[in-house]
C-alpha positions, 0 to 999 in steps of 0.5 A: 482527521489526518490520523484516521486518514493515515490509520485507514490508507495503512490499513488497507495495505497491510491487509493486502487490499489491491488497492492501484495507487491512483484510487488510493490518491483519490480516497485519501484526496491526494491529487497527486499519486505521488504523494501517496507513493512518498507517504506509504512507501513503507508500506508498499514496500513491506507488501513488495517482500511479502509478494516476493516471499509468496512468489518463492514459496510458490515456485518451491523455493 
């Protein structure tokens, strides 16, 4: 069951769902957002350079 969790929270993510983290905290039953924010940091962060990368484009950069 945790790896469905995991497989699911990962997923929606990557697919740029605009998820704010304190929903994603309360489908995945974290009471904490920041435990999610701890789990999926990569994730997160991954999202933070694709923004970046579409904000440069954006602006012809």
């Amino acid at each position: 069951m945790h790896d469905l969790r995991h497989i699911h929270a990962t997923t929606l993510l990557l697919a740029g769902v605009p998820v704010p983290v304190h929903v994603a905290a309360a489908r995945l039953g974290h009471t904490d957002p920041a435990i999610t924010l701890r789990i999926y940091a990569h994730v997160i962060h991954e999202q933070a350079a694709t923004a970046a990368d579409v904000f440069a484009k954006a602006i012809g950069g």
